[in-house]
C-alpha positions in Angstrom: 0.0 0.0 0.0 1.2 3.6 -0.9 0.3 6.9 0.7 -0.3 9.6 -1.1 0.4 12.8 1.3 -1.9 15.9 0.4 -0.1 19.6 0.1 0.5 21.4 3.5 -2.6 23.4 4.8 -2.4 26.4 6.8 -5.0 26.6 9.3 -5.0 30.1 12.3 -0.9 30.1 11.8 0.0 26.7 11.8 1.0 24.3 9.4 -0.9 21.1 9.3 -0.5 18.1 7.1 -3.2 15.7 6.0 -3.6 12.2 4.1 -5.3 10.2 2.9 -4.6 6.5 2.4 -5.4 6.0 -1.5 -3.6 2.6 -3.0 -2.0 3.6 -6.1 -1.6 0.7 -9.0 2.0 0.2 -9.9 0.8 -3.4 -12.3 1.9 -2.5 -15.8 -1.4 -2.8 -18.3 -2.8 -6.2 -19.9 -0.2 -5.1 -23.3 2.8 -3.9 -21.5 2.6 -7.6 -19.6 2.1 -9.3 -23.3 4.9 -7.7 -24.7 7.5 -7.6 -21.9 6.6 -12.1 -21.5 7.4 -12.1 -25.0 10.1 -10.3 -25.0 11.6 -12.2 -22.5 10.7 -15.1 -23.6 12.2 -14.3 -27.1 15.6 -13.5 -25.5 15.3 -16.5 -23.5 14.9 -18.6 -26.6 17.8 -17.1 -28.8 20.0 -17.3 -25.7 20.1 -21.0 -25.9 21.2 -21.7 -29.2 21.7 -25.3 -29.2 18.1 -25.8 -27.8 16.9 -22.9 -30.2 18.0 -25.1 -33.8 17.1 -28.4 -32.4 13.5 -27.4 -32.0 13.1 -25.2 -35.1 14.7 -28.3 -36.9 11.9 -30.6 -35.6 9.2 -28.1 -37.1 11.5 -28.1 -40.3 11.5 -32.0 -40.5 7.5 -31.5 -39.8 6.9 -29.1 -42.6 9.0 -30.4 -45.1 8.0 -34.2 -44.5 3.9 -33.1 -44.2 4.2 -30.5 -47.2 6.4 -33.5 -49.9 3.5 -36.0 -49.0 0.5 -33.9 -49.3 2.4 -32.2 -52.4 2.6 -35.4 -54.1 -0.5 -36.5 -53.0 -2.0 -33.9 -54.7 0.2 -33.8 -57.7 -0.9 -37.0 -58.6 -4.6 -36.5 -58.0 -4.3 -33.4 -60.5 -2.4 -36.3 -62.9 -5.7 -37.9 -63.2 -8.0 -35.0 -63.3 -6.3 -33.1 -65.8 -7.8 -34.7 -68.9 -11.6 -33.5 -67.7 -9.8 -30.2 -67.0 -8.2 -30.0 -70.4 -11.0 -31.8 -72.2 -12.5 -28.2 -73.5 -16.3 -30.0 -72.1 -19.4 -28.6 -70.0 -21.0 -32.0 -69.3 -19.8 -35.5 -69.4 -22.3 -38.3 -70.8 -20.3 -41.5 -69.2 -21.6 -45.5 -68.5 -23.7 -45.6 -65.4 -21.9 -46.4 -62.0 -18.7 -44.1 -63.5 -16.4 -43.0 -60.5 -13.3 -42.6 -62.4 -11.9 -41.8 -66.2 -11.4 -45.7 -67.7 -12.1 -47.9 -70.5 -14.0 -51.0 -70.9 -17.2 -49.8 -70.7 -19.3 -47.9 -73.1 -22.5 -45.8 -73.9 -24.7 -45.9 -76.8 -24.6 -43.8 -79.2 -28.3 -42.5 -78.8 -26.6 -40.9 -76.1 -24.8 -38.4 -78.7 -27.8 -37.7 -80.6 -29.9 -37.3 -77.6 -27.5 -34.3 -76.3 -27.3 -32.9 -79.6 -30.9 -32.4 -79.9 -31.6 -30.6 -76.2 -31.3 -26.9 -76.1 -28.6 -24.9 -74.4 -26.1 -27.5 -76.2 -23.5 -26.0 -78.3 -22.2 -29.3 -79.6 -21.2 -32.5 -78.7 -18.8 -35.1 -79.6 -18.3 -38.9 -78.9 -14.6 -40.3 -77.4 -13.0 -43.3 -77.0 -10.6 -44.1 -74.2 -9.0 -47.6 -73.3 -5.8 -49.5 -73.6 -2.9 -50.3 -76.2 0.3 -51.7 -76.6 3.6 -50.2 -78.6 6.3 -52.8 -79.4 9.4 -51.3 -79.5 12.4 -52.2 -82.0 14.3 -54.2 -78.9 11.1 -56.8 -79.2 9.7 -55.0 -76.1 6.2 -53.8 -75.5 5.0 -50.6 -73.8 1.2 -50.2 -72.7 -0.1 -46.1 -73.5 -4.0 -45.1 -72.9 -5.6 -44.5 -76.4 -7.6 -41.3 -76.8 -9.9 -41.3 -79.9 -10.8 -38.0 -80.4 -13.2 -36.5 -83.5 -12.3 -33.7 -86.1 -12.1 -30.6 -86.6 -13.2 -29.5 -82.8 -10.6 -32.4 -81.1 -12.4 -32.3 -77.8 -10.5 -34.1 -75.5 -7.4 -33.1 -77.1 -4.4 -33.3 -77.5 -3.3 -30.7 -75.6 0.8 -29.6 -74.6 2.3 -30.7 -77.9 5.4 -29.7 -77.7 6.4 -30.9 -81.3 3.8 -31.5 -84.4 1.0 -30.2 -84.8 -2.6 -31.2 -83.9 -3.3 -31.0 -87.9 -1.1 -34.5 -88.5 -4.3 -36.5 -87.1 -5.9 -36.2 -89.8 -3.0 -38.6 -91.8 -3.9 -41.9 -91.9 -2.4 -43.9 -89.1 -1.3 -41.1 -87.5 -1.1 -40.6 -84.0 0.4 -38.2 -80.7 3.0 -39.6 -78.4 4.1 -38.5 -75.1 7.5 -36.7 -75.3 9.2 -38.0 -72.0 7.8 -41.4 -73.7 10.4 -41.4 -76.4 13.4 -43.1 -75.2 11.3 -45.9 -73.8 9.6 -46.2 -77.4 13.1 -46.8 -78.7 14.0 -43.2 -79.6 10.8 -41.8 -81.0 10.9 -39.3 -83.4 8.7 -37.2 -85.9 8.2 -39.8 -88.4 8.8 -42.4 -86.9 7.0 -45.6 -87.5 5.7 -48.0 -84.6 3.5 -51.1 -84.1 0.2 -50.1 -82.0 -2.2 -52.9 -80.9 -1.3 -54.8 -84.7 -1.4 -51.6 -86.7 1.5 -50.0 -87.8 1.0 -46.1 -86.7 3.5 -43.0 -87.4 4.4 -40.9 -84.5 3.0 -37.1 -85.8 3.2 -35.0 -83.2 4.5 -34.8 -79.2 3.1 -33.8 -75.9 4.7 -32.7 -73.0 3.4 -34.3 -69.2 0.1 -36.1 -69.8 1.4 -39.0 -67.7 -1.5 -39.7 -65.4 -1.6 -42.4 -62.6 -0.9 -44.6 -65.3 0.1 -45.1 -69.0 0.8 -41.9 -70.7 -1.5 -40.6 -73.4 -1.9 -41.0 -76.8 -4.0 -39.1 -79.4 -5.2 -40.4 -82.5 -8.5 -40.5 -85.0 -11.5 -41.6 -83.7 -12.1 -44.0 -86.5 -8.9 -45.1 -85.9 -8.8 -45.9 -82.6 -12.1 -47.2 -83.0 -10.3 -50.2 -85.2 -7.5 -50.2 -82.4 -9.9 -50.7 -79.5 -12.7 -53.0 -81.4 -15.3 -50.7 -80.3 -18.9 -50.8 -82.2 -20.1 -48.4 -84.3 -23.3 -47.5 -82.4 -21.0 -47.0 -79.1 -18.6 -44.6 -77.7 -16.4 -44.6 -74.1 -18.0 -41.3 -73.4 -19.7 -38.1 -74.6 -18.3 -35.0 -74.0 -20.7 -31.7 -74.5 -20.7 -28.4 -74.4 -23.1 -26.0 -73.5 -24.3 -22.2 -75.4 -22.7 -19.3 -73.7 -24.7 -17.8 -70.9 -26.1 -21.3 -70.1 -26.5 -23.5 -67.0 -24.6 -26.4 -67.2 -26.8 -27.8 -64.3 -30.2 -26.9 -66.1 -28.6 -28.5 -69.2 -27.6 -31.6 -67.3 -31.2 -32.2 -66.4 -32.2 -32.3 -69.5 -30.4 -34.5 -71.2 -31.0 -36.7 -68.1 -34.5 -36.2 -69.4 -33.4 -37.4 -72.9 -31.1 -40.6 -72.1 -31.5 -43.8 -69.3 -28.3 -46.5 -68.5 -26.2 -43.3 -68.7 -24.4 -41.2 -66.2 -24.6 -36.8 -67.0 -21.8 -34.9 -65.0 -21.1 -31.6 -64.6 -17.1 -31.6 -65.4 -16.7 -30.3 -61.3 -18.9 -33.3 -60.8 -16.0 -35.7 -62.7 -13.4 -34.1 -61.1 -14.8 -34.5 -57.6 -15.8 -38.3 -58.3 -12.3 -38.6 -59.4 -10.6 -37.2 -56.8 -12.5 -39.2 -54.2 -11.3 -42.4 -55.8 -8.1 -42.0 -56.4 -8.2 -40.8 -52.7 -10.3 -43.2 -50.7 -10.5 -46.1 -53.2 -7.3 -46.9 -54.4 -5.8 -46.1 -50.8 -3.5 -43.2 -51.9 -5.4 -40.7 -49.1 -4.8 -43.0 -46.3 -0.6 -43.7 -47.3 -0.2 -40.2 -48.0 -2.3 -39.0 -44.9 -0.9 -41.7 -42.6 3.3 -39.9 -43.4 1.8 -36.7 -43.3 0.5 -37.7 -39.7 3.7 -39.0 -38.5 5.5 -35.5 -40.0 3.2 -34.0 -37.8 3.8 -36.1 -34.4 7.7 -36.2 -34.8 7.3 -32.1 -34.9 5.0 -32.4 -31.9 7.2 -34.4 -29.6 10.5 -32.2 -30.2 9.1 -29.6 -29.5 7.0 -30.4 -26.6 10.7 -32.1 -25.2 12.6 -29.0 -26.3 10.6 -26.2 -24.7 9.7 -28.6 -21.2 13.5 -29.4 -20.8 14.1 -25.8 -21.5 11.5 -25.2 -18.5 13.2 -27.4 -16.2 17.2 -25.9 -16.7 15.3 -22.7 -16.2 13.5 -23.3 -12.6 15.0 -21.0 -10.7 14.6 -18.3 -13.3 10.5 -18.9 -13.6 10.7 -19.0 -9.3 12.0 -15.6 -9.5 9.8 -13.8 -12.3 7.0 -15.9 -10.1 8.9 -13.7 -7.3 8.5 -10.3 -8.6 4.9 -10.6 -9.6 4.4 -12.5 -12.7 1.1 -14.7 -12.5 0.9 -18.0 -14.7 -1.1 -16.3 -16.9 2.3 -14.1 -18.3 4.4 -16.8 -18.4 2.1 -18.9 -20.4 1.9 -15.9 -22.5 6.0 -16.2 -22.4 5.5 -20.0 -23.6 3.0 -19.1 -26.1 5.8 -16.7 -28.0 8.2 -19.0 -28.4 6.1 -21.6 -29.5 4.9 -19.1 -32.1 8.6 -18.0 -33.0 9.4 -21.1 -33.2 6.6 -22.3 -35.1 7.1 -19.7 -37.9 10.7 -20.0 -38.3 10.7 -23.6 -38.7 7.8 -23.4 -41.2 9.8 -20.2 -43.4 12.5 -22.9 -43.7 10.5 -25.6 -44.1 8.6 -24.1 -46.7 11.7 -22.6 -48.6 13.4 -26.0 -48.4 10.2 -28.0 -49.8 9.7 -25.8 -52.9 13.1 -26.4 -54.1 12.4 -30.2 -53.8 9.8 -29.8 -55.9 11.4 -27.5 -58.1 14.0 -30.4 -58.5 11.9 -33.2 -58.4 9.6 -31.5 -60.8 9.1 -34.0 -64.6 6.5 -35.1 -66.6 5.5 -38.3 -64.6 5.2 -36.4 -61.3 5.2 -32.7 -60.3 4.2 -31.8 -56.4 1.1 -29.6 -56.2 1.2 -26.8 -53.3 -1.9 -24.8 -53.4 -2.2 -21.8 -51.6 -4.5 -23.1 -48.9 -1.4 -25.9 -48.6 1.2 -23.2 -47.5 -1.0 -20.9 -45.6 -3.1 -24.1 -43.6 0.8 -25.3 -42.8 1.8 -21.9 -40.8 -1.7 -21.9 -39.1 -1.3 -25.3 -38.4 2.2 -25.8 -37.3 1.1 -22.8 -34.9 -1.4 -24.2 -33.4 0.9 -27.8 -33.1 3.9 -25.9 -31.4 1.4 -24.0 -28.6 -0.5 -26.9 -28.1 2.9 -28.8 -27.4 4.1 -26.1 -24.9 1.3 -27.2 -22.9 3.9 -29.7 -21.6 5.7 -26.9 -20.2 3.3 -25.0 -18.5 2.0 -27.5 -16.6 5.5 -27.4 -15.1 6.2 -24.2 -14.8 2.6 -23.9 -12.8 4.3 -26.1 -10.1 7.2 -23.5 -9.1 7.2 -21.8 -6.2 8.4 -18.3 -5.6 10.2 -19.4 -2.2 12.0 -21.9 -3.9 14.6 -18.6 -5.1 15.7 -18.0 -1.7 16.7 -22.1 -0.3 
């Protein structure tokens, strides 16, 4: 308690003095304690060097181990989406019970028609899609995904060439390759003449990266690959359409429901989605790529949780005396809570730094890591919230020390 004296009062002569006993608040504000904790708690950190890299490494080892698995995770979803995203179609007329872009089954070409005649369709074009085989001059054979795909609009591509031109389709025999491809096919060239399922097909042009979870891509006549793939006349592996400017796709899509039957209409967001969740959940690539991912995340957890409580414990004495002078366990969880922040974005800066030249390096056609801006910026939030969360450890130490334990 502090007394504040009043000023000195004359009264008939004589000098009296009063007081009054008013208790005068010397506790610094709510922000002043914030920033002087984290201050502290900064220098703290930076004063132990070896402690300080061994914990921002763990968060590096996090980041950079969670980031490559979700990256190629990712990368290779958007390997098998990228044909409906490159396809140039609204809607997607596809065999019922269609989860994923395959062969083998087909729909009827009625289908085709049907779409053609709804309104709010601007065209509407059939494509084939299944299997084949290249023997290469070694005696070898090399499987590739055939895409037949109809002239002069070539929706479904090819797209990426890289060396031809889209034009050599219309040659007889005459197909795309993949460009990464052309070593494997026995040094593949412009020209060059190879055995595809039994026919004998000249390479006529070269695309760059469509490799998707799979055999690589390759382009050729419809009515050609119609021969390749001993597909009917009357069928087709899927329709793609596309609908009049200014038009729903949605309100389109119901209508041609209203058309067809035994077929399956999707929006292309729809076909993306579907395939996404299959390549995810049904093949089992979600649970590998989420189950590293998960142990990135614990290994960060634990060193820092055993970094920041053994840097509690060497430090007892030092927590006793801010205890001492006034702090409550409020500021020093506040302290805690800034180094687990610091230490939480520097590890995550490097991490991220570190991860993008990976991919930079690990970056070719079969496989290129995807980090989408929600990736990077739902890694600092929560690597954040995984380095406070682990300093819980700590504070339920440091809520143990006593101020009398400074002066045994």
């Amino acid at each position: 308690m502090v007394v504040s004296v009043d000023p000195i009062v004359m009264e008939g002569g004589e000098a009296t003095v009063t007081s009054s006993a008013r208790p005068i608040s010397t506790r610094a504000s709510a922000w002043q304690r914030i920033r002087t904790m984290v201050l502290l708690g900064l220098s703290m950190m930076f004063f132990d060097k070896a402690k300080l890299i061994g914990t921002v490494l763990g968060v590096v080892f996090a980041v950079v181990l969670t980031n490559q698995q979700l990256g190629i995770g990712l990368g290779l979803v958007d390997r098998n989406v990228m044909f409906v995203d490159n396809a140039k179609a609204d809607l997607w007329i596809a065999p019922p019970s269609t989860e994923t872009l395959q062969g083998g089954r087909t729909v009827p070409m009625s289908a085709l028609y049907a779409a053609r005649t709804t309104p709010g369709v601007a065209w509407a074009e059939p494509l084939l899609f299944g299997g084949g085989v290249v023997k290469t001059p070694t005696g070898g054979t090399e499987a590739i995904t055939l895409i037949g795909t109809k002239y002069p609009r070539y929706a479904g591509g090819p797209w990426n060439i890289v060396a031809g031109d889209v034009i050599a389709l219309r040659r007889p025999d005459t197909m795309t390759f993949e460009d990464s491809e052309r070593e494997t096919l026995g040094s593949l060239n412009l020209g060059s003449v190879r055995e595809v399922s039994g026919r004998r097909m000249t390479a006529g042009a070269f695309t760059w990266g469509l490799e998707p979870f799979g055999p690589s891509y390759a382009f050729v006549d419809y009515d050609t690959a119609r021969e390749l793939m001993h597909t009917a006349r009357d069928e087709a592996s899927y329709v793609l359409v596309g609908v009049e400017p200014g038009q729903d796709p949605l309100r389109v899509k119901r209508a041609i429901e209203a058309r067809t039957s035994s077929v399956k209409v999707m929006t292309k967001a729809e076909f993306e989605a579907s395939i996404r969740y299959f390549v995810l959940f049904k093949q089992s690539l979600g649970a590998s790529i989420g189950a590293s991912a998960l142990f990135g995340v614990i290994v960060g957890f634990v060193i820092v949780a055993l970094s920041m409580f053994s840097s509690v414990i060497d430090r007892l004495r030092e927590f006793g005396t801010l205890k001492a002078v006034g702090a409550t366990n409020g500021d020093l969880a506040v302290l805690l809570f800034g180094q687990s922040v610091a230490y939480a974005w520097i590890g995550t800066l490097v991490g991220l730094f570190l991860v993008t030249r990976m991919a930079a390096a690990m970056r070719s056609p079969k496989l290129t890591l995807d980090f989408p801006p929600a990736l990077t910026i739902g890694t600092v939030v929560g690597m954040t919230l995984i380095c406070i969360l682990a300093s819980t450890l700590a504070l339920l130490r440091i809520r143990k020390v006593e101020p009398a334990m400074v002066f045994r």
